[in-house]
C-alpha positions as CSV (number, residue, x, y, z in Angstrom):
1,X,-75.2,-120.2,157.0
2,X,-72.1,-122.4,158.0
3,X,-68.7,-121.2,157.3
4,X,-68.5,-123.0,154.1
5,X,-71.6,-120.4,152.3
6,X,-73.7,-123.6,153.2
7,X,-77.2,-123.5,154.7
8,X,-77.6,-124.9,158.2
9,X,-80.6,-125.9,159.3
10,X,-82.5,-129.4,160.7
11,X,-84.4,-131.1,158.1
12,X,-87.2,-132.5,159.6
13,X,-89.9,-136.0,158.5
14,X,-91.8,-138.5,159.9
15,X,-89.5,-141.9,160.5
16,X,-89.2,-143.7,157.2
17,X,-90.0,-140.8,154.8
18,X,-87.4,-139.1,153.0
19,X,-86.8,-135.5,154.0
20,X,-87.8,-132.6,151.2
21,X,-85.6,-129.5,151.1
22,X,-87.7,-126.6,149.5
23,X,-85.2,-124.5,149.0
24,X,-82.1,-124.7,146.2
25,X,-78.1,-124.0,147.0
26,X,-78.6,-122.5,143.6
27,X,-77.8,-118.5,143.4
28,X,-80.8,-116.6,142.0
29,X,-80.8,-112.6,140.9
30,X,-83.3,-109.9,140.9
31,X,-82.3,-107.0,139.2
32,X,-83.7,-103.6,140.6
33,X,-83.9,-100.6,138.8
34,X,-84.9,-97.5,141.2
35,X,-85.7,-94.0,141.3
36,X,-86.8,-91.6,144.4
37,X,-88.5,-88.1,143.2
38,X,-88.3,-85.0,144.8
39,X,-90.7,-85.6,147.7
40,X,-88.9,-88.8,148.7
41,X,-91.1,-91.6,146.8
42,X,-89.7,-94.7,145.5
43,X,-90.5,-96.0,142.2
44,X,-88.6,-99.6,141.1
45,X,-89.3,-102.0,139.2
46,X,-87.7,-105.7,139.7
47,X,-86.7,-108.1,136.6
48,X,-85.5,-111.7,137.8
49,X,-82.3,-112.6,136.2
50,X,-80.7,-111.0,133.2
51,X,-78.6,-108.0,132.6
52,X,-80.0,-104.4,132.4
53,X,-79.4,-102.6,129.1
54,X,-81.1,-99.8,126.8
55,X,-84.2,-102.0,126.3
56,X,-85.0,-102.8,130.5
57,X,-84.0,-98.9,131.5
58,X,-86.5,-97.4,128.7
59,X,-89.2,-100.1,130.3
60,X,-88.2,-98.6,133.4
61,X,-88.5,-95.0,131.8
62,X,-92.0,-95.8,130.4
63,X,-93.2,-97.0,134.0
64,X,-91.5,-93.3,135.9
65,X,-93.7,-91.6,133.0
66,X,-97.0,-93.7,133.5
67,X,-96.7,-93.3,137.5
68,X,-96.1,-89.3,137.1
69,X,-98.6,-87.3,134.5
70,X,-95.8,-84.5,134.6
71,X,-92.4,-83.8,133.9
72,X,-89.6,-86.8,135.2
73,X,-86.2,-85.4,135.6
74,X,-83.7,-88.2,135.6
75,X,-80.6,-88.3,137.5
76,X,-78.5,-90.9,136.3
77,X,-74.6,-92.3,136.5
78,X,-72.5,-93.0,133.8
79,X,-73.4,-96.4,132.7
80,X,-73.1,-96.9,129.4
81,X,-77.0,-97.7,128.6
82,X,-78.2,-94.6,130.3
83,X,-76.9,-92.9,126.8
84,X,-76.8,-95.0,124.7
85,X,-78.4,-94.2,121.0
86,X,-82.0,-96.0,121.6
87,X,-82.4,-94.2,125.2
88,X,-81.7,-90.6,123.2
89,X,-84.1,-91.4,120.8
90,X,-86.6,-92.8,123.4
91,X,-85.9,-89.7,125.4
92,X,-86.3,-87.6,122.1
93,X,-90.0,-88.9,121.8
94,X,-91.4,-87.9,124.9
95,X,-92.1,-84.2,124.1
96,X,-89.8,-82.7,127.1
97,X,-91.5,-85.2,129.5
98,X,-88.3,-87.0,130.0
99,X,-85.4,-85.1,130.7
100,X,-81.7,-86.9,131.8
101,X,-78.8,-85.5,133.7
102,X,-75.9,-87.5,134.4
103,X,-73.9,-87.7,137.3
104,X,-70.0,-87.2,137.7
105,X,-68.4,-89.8,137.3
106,X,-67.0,-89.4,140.6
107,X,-70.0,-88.0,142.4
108,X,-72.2,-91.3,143.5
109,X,-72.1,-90.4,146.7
110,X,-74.2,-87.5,145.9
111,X,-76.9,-89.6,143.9
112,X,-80.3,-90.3,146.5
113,X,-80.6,-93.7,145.4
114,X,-77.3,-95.1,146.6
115,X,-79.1,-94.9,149.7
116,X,-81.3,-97.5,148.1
117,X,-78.9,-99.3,147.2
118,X,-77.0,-99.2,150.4
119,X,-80.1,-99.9,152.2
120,X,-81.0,-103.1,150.4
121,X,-77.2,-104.1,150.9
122,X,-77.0,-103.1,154.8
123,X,-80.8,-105.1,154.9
124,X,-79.4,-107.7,153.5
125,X,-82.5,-108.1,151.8
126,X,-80.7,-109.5,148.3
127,X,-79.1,-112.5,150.7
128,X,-82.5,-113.0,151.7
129,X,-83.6,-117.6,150.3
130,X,-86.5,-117.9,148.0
131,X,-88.3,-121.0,148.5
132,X,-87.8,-123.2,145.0
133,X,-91.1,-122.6,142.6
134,X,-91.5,-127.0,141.8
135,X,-92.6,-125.7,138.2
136,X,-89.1,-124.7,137.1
């Protein structure tokens, strides 16, 4: 990248042809939503775009309950989704399976997937380009 958040790069074509770029300037986002269990495995799940709310954490919820056939104790922060009325009742309705404990609000240093978080930051891996898909 040049100093001005540009791309640099050499565009490249045969004389007399006009050069295609196949990559946009334009910012896209990738939501993740992660958890790592006790043993140290990663479950996520990825939504392009958006916002997360009740509805996209109890997707996320559903998905931590399919990949496990026990009991999935949550450890969450204080975002206002994590209890929010529908994620009680979704909670409610899974017999005990589901089980949530929040965080302090002050305590996120102490929550495992931070070090997700901090990982994909460090990685860089949400700065990574995605090529442009023509059919948008």
């Amino acid at each position: 990248m040049d100093g001005a958040g540009g791309v640099e790069g050499v565009l490249g074509a045969p004389v007399g042809e006009t050069p295609v770029i196949s990559r946009t300037g334009d910012r896209k986002s990738v939501l993740m939503l992660s958890a790592v269990s006790a043993q140290g495995k990663l479950h996520f799940m990825l939504q392009q775009g958006g916002s997360v709310d009740s509805k996209v954490f109890i997707e996320f919820c559903r998905k931590l309950l399919q990949d496990d056939a026990g009991k999935v104790f949550l450890i969450v922060d204080n975002v206002s989704y994590h209890d929010s009325k529908a994620v009680r009742r979704f909670v409610a309705g899974t017999d005990g399976r589901l089980r949530i404990f929040f965080l302090s609000p002050y305590a996120s240093d102490t929550n495992p997937d931070e070090w997700v978080w901090n990982n994909v930051k460090t990685a860089q891996i949400g700065r990574k380009m995605m090529g442009v898909d023509p059919s948008e």
